[in-house]
Structure formats: C-alpha cells, structure tokens
C-alpha positions in Angstrom: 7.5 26.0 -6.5 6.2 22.8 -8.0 4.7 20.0 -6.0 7.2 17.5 -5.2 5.8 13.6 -6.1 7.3 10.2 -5.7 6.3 7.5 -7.8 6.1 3.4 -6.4 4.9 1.5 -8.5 6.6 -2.3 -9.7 5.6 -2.2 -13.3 7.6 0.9 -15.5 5.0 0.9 -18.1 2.5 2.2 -15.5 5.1 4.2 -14.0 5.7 5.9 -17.1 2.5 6.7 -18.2 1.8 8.5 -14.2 5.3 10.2 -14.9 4.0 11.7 -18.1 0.0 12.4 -16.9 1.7 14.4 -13.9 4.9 16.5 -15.7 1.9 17.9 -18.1 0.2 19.0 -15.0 3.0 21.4 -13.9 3.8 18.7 -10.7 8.2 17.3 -10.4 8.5 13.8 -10.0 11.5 13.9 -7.9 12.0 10.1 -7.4 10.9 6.7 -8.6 10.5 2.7 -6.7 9.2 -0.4 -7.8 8.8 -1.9 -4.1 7.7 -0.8 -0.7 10.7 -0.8 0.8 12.3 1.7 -1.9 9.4 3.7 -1.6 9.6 4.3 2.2 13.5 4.9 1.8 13.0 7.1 -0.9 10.8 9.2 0.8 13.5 9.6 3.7 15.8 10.6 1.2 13.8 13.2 -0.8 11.0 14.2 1.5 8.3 14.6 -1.5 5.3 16.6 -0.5 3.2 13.7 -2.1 4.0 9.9 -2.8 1.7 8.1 -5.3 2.1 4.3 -4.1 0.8 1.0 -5.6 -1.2 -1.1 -3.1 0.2 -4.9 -4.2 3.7 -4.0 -4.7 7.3 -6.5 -3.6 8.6 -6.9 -0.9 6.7 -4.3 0.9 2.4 -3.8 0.0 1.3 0.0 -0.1 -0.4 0.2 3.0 2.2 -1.0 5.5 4.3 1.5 3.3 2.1 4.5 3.8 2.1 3.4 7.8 5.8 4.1 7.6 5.7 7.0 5.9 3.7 8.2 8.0 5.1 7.9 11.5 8.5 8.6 9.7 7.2 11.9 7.4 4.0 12.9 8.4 4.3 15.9 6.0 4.2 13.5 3.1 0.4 12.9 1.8 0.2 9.6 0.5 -1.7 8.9 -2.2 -2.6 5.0 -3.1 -3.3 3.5 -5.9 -5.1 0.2 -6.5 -7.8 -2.4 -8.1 -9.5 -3.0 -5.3 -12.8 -2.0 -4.7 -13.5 -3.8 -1.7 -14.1 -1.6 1.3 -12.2 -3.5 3.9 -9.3 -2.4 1.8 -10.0 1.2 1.5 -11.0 1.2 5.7 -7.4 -0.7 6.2 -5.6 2.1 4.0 -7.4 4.7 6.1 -6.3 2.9 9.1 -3.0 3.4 8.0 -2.8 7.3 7.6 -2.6 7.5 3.9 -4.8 11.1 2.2 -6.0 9.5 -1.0 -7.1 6.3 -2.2 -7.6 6.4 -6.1 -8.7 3.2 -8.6 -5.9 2.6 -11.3 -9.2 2.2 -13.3 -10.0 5.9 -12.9 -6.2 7.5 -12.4 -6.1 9.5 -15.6 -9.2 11.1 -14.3 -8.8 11.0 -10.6 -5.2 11.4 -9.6 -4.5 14.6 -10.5 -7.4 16.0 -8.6 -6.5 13.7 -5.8 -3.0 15.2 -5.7 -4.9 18.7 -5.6 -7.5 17.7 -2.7 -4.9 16.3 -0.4 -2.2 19.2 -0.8 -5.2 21.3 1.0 -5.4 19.4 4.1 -8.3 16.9 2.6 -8.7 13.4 2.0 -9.6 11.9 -1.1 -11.5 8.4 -2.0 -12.3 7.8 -5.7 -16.1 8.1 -6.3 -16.7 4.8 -7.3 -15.8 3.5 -3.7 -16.8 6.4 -1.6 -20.0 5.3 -1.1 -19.4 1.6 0.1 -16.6 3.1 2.3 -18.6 5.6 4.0 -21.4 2.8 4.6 -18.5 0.4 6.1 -17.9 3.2 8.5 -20.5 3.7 9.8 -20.5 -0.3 10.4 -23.4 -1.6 8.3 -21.4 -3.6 6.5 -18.6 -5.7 8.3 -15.2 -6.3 6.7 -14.4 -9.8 5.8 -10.8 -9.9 6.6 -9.2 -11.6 9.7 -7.4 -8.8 11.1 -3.7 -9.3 10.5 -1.2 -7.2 12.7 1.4 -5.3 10.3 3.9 -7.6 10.9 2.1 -10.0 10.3 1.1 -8.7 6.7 4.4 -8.0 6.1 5.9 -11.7 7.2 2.7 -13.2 5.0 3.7 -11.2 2.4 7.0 -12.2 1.6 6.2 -16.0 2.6 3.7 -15.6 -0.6 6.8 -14.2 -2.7 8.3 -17.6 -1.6 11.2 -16.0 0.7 12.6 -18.4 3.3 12.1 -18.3 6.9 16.2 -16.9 6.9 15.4 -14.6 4.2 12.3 -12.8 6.0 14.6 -12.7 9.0 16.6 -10.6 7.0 14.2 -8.4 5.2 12.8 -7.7 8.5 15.7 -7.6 11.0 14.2 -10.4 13.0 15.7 -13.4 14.4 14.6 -16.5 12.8 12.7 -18.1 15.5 10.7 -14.9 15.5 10.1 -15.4 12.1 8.6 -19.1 12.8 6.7 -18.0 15.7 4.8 -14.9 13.2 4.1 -18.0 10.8 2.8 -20.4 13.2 0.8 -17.1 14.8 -0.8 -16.7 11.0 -1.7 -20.7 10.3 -3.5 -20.5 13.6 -5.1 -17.2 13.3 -6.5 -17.8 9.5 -6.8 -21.7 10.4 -4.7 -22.8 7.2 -2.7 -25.7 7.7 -0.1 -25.1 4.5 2.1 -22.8 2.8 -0.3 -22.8 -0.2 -3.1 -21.9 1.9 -0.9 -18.7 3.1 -0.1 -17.6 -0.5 -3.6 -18.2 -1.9 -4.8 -16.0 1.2 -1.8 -13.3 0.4 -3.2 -13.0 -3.3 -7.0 -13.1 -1.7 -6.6 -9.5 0.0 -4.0 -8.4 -2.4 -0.7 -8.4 -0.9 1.0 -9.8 -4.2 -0.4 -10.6 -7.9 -0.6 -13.6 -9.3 
C-alpha cells in the first residue's frame, strides 16, 4: 500500500510542484491545505501516515500545527518545511513533536528521503542545519527568541495578519477579554509598546511573510 501524505502549504505553485516530485515517487497525496488550521483538520479527517507542512503558513504557523497533530494523531510523522535556518527554529519544531525538518531550498533533494527516514521510526533534519542544531542542543549556542507560550504564538500570529481582537476571539474560541489580556501579556513580555512592533516581531521569527 502506498504511503499516505498530506500536503499544507499556502502557495498552489509550491503545492503543485511537491504533489508532482512525490506521485513520481510511488507516495498518494490523499489531501491538500493552504493554512494551519486546514491542515490539522485535515489530518483528523484523513489520518495520512505523513503530513508535509509549511512553517509560515495563515491563520495557523507549522509548528503549533504539528503540536496538534501530534497530541491529536500521534501516528502521523510530520514533516516541516521551511527557509529558516536559524536553529532556535529547528529546536522549537523539535519541541513540538514534528519527525523532519527539511529547507524548501533543498526539498527536491531532501524530502523524499525525509519522508523515507521518518516512516522508519527516525527523525530527519536537513544537512545544512544539522550541525548548528545539534550544537544548540547541546547549549553552546543560546536561542535568541523570547519564549512565547503557544497561545501566545498563535494570538501574535493573527494580530500580525491584522485580525481584530473579536476576530481572534473567534478563531480561537476565547472570550475577548482573554484575547486583550494574551496581548497585553505579549507587549510586556517582548517590551513593545505598539501593534507594529508586534507584527514586525511576527515576521522576525517567521510566523507570517511579508
């Protein structure tokens, strides 16, 4: 029987050409997202044995949607993609439970063999980070990132997609004063005193494109 993948990624043109690279590998893409949220429903709904999942993604980043996967489906590897290099990202991912963490610059070469190396019980970092990421672990280099609970990710997230406090509420089935209090908690903890100081933060450790 074929390996069953899901596919998240926001932009079709990269979805596309993943789609392709794996169907000539013998895998079955079973289902498609283009946010976090539609990832983690759609692996509810379809139970792939692997899902391939863009880091800075809508709605919903890549981590915080592997950490759902995973306490939800902990059968399903996850696999993420991204362009960051930067091992407090790759430690972070880790954190979260995901198998794989593979550059977008080196998918046509990588991900296939990731896909492989994580179906047998392994985990699998792209060789142009392993290095730095195995020196961050063993803590000679310290991560520069505050440490951001994942709500708190998630609620600086979509403040950065320019979502009102009422519409965060929503997204995240939380009342509104909840939703102040998680922003107030961020400006104090990252000592920014402004919205734009939020976003340019959110787009500093990836959580949305510019």
């Amino acid at each position: 029987m074929a390996t069953r993948l899901l596919l998240a990624d926001d932009h079709v043109i990269v979805r596309n050409g993943l789609r392709n690279l794996l169907l000539n590998e013998g895998f079955e893409v079973v289902a498609e997202a283009s946010n976090g949220r539609e990832a983690f429903e759609m692996v509810e709904k379809f139970d792939p044995d692997v899902a391939v999942i863009d880091i800075s993604m809508p709605l919903l980043n890549g981590i915080d949607a592997a950490r759902q996967i995973h306490a939800a489906s902990p059968r399903t590897k996850v696999i993420l993609l991204t362009m960051h290099r930067q091992e407090s990202f790759a430690l972070e991912a880790l954190r979260s439970g995901i198998a794989g963490y593979v550059l977008k610059t080196q998918a046509t070469g990588d991900l296939v063999q990731a896909i492989r190396t994580v179906l047998q019980g392994d985990t699998y970092l792209s060789p142009a980070i392993s290095g730095t990421v195995v020196t961050a672990a063993l803590g000679k280099i310290t991560p520069h990132l505050v440490a951001l609970t994942a709500r708190e990710r998630q609620v600086l997230q979509l403040i950065a997609e320019s979502k009102t406090n009422k519409e965060i509420a929503q997204y995240l089935d939380l009342s509104v004063k909840s939703v102040e209090s998680h922003r107030g908690n961020l400006m104090k903890k990252l000592d920014l005193h402004a919205i734009a100081g939020l976003v340019r933060y959110a787009i500093n450790i990836g959580l949305v494109q510019t």
